[in-house]
C-alpha positions as CSV (number, residue, x, y, z in Angstrom):
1,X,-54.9,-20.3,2.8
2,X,-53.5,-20.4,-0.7
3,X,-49.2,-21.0,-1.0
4,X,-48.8,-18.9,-4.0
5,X,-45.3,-20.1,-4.3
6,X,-47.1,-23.7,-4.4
7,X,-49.4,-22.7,-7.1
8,X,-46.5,-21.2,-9.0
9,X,-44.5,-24.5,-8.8
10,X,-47.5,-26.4,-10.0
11,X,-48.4,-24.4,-13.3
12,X,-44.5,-24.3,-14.0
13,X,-44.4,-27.7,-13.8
14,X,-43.4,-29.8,-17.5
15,X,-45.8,-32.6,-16.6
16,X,-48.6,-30.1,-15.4
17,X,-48.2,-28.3,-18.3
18,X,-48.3,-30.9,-21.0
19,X,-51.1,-32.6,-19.3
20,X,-53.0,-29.4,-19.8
21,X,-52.0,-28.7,-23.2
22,X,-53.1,-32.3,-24.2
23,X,-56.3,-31.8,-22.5
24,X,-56.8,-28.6,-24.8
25,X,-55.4,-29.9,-27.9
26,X,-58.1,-33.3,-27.8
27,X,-61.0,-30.8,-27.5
28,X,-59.6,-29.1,-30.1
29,X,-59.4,-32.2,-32.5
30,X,-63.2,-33.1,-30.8
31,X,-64.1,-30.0,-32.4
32,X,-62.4,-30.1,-35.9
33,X,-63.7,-33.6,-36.4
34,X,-67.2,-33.1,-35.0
35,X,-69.8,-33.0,-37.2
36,X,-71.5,-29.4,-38.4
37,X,-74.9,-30.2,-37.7
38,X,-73.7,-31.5,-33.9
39,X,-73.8,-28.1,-32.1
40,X,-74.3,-29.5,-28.8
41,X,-71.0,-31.4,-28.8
42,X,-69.4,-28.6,-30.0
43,X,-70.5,-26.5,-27.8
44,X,-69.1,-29.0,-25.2
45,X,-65.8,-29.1,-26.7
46,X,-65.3,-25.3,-26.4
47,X,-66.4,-24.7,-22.8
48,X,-64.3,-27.3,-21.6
49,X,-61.2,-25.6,-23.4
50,X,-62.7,-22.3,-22.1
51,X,-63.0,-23.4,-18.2
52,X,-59.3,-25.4,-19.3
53,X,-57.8,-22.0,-20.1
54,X,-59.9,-19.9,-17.4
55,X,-58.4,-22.6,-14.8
56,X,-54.6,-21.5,-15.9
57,X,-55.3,-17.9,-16.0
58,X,-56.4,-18.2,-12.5
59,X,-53.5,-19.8,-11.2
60,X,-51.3,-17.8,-12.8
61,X,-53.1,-14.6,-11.1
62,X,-52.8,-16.4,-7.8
63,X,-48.7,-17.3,-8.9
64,X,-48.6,-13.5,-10.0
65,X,-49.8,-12.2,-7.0
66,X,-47.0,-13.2,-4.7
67,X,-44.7,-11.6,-7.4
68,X,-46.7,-8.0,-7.3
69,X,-46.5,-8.4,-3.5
70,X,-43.0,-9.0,-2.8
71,X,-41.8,-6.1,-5.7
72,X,-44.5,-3.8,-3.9
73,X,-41.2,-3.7,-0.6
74,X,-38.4,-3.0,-3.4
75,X,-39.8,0.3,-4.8
């Protein structure tokens, strides 16, 4: 079983968060300083910041989902 309240501690977490943002911003620079022609590493660089950012937003819809429950009781 998933905590939610576990998940949202993680992804709110300074150190998480920076780790992930300096995972991003390397493929980033991977990319801007790859060469043209080099479409395979390119390609590379931009899945991994895709699957990167897909990873958050899926936490964050696990984190969220506690949230939705518990207001669901105070309407």
């Amino acid at each position: 079983m998933i905590n939610p309240e576990g998940i949202a501690n993680i992804i709110n977490d300074d150190s998480f968060k920076e780790a992930m943002d300096e995972l991003i911003k390397t493929h980033i620079n991977m990319l801007i300083h790859s060469d043209v022609d080099d479409k395979v590493a390119r390609e590379i660089c931009y899945m991994r910041i895709t699957t990167v950012n897909e990873i958050m937003a899926h936490l964050q819809g696990i984190a969220d989902g506690k949230k939705i429950e518990d207001n669901k009781w105070e309407i």
